[in-house]
N, C-alpha and C positions, 0 to 999 in steps of 0.2 A: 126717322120715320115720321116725316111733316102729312100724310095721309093717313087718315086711320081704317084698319084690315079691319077686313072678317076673312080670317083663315078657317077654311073647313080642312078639317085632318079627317083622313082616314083609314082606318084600319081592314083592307081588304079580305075577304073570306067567302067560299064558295055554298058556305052554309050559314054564317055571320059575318056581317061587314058594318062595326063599329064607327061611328061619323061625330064628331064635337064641331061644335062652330064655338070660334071663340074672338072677340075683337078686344078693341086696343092695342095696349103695346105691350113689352117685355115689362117694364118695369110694374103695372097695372092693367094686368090681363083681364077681359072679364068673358065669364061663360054664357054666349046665349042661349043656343040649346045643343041637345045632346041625346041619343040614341043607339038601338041597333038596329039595322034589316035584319031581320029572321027569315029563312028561306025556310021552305018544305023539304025537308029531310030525305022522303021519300021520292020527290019528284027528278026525273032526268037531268042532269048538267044542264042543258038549252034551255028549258024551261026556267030552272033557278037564275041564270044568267039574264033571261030577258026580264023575270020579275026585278034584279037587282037594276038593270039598266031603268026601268019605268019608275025603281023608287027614286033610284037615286035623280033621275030627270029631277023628279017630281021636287026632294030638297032642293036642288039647285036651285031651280026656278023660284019656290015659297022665300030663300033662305040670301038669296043674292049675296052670295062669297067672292070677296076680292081677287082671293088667292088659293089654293089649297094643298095638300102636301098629304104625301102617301109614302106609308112604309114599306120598304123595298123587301122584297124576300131575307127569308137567310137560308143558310144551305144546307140545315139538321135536319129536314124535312123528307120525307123519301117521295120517289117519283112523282107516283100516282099523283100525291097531294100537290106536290110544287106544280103539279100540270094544270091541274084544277085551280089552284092559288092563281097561277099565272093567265087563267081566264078569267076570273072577278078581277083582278087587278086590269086588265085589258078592258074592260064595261066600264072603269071606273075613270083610266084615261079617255077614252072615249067619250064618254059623257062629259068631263072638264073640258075637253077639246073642243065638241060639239058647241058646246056655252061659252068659249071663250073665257073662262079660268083660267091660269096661267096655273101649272102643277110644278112642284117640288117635291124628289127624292129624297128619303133618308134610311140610312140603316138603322137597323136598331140599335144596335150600340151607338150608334151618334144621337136616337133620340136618348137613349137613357142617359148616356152624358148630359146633356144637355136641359134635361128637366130633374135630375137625383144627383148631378157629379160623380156619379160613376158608370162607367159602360158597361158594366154588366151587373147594373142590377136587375132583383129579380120583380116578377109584377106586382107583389106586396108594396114593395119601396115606390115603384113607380107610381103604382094608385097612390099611399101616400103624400108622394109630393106635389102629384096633381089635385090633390083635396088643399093642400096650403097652396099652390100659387095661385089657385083659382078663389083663395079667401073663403073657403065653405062654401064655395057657392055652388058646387058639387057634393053630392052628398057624401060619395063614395061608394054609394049602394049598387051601383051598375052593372055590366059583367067588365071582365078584361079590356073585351072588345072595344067596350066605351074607353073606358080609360085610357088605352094604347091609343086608340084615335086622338082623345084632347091629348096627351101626351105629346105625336105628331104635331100638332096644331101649336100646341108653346113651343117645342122644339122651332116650327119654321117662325114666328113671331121673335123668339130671341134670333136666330140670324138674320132677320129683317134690320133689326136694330145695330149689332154689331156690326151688319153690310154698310147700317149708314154711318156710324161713328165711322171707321175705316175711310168714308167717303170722305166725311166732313173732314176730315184728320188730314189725309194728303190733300184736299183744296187751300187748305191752310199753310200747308208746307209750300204751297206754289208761289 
């Protein structure tokens, strides 16, 4: 990774959709900022959905991310919700696409691997591990939402780094 990221991760939701920016590398990650969109509870799907599309513009633009990577459903969820889920997630690629962010998938168990070494941990360990590899620079105090987002966001930064050892590994072999 001879370019240095700004990975925004996020954690998509039709009522909260968790966002960390975080740059450097795998080895010396650091957190810039970090939040949640909070929707109106009350308000109709379309409505939540267009507020979600205007904030998130809104980071993009302020926040300029290299890259960004978004947790993919899982399938414990029942209908209704996974329908809902799967329209924040749709505002979310959209708005990276719109901007020319390049987006990356992960399941959750490949983030929890990837930030706690084990896939199913649960969101205690997760928070956790994302307060040390972020060196406190996280308080911890956030909700889930947060967290699972910078979660995402190390997640894609460690396979930035392994993508490019791999790289550098077989140029060598050549």
């Amino acid at each position: 990774m001879a370019a240095p990221v700004r990975v925004l991760g996020v954690d998509p939701g039709s009522y909260r959709t968790g966002w960390g920016l975080v740059g450097g590398s795998a080895v010396e990650p650091s957190l810039i900022e970090c939040g949640v969109i909070r929707l109106p509870q009350r308000a109709p799907l379309p409505e939540r959905l267009h507020r979600l599309l205007a904030e998130l513009q809104g980071l993009v633009e302020r926040l300029g991310p290299t890259a960004s990577a978004v947790e993919a459903p899982f399938h414990g969820i029942n209908a209704r919700a996974a329908l809902q889920l799967a329209h924040a997630r749709g505002v979310v690629l959209a708005v990276m696409g719109a901007a020319g962010v390049p987006v990356t998938e992960y399941a959750p168990a490949t983030v929890k691997l990837a930030v706690t070494g084990a896939g199913r941990a649960d969101k205690e360990q997760v928070r956790a591990m994302v307060k040390r590899l972020l060196g406190g620079a996280w308080a911890g105090t956030g909700s889930s939402d947060e967290s699972d987002a910078l979660a995402v966001a190390l997640c894609h930064i460690t396979t930035l780094r392994y993508r490019a050892e791999v790289a550098a590994s077989a140029k060598r072999r050549r």
